[in-house]
N, C-alpha and C positions, 0 to 999 in steps of 0.2 A: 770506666767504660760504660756507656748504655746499651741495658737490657735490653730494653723493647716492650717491656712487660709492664716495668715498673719504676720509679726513680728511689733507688734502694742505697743508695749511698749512704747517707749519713745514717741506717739502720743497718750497715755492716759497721758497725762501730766495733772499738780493740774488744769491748767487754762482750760482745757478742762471739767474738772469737776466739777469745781467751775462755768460757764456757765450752764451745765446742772442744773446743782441745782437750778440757778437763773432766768432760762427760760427753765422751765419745757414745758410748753405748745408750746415751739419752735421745741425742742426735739420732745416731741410726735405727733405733728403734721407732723413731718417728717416721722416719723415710723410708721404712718397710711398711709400716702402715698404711703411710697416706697412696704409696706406691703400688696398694694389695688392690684385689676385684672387690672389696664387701663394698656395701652400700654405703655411698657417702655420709648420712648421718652418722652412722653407727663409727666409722672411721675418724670423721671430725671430734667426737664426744671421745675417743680413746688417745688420740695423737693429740688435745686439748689438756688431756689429763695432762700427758708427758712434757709439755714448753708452754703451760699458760704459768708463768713465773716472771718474776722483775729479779732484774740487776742492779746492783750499783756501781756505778767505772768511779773512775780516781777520785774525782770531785765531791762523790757520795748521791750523783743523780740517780733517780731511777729509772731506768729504761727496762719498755718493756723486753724481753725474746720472742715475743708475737712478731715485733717491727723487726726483726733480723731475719726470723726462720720461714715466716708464710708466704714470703715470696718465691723463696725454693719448692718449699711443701705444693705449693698452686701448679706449678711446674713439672711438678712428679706424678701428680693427681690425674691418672688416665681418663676418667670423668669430668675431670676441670671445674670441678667444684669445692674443691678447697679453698674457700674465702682468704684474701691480705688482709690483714690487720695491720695499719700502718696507718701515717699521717693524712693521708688521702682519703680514707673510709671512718675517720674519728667526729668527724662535723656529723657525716650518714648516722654513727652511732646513736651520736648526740642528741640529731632531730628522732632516732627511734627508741629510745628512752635509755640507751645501752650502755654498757664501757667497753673497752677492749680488752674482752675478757674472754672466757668458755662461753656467758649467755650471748655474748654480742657477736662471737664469730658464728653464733646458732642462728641468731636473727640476721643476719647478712646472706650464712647461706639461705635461710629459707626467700631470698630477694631473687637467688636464682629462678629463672625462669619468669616469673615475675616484668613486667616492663619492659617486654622485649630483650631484658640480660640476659644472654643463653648461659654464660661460663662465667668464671671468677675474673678471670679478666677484662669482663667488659662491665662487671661489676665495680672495678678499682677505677676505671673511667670514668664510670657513672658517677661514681663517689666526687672523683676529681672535678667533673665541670658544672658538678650540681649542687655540690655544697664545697665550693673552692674556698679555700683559706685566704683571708686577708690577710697577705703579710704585710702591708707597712704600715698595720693598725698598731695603734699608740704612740707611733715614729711621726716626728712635727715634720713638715716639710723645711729645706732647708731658705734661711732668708735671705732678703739681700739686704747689703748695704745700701742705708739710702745715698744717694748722688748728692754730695755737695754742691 
């Protein structure tokens, strides 16, 4: 179903949720955080410690839990500054020297306010229509047969 917020689908993947389940107290501990009155930096640097981690699902990929969790954490963030880290803000990273990491979700937020982005949200937009992903790069267009 869509959010509204963000296209988080393929970033609720099983491995992200088979983690929660397994580190409940990791999860909530996060979402107290990012949920409290302190100052966003300070908050972002401490709920960063807690879920800047990769998984591996079945296959042995690795996914981050940045792409599962920030989209809720943005959401809980009474200030609206808790940066997504997701497919959408990785090109943004990219052009500003980053990864999707603890330093990259520091340099995204510090884009808040910035360029007319008030919140995290229109941060993940900007992300999206500014540095949009090519996806049918490397994919040949399909040919045709010639006419006999």
């Amino acid at each position: 179903m869509r959010t509204g917020i963000a296209h988080c689908y393929g970033a609720v993947r099983a491995v992200t949720l088979e983690f929660a389940k397994r580190k409940p107290d990791i999860i909530a501990a996060a979402f107290r955080e990012v949920a409290s009155r302190r100052k966003p930096k300070t908050k972002l640097g401490r709920v960063m410690k807690l879920i800047d981690r990769q998984l591996a699902d079945r296959a042995g990929r690795r996914i981050s839990l940045l792409n599962g969790i920030t989209p809720t954490l943005a959401c809980l963030d009474p200030a609206e500054r808790f940066p997504i880290v997701n497919g959408k803000t990785r090109r943004l990273l990219k052009e500003l020297g980053q990864k999707p990491d603890h330093d990259g979700a520091m340099a995204l937020h510090r884009m808040i306010g910035e360029l007319n982005i008030k919140n995290s949200f229109e941060l993940d937009v900007y992300a999206a229509t500014q540095f949009p992903r090519n996806r049918r790069k490397g994919r040949s267009k399909r040919r045709r047969r010639p006419k006999d």
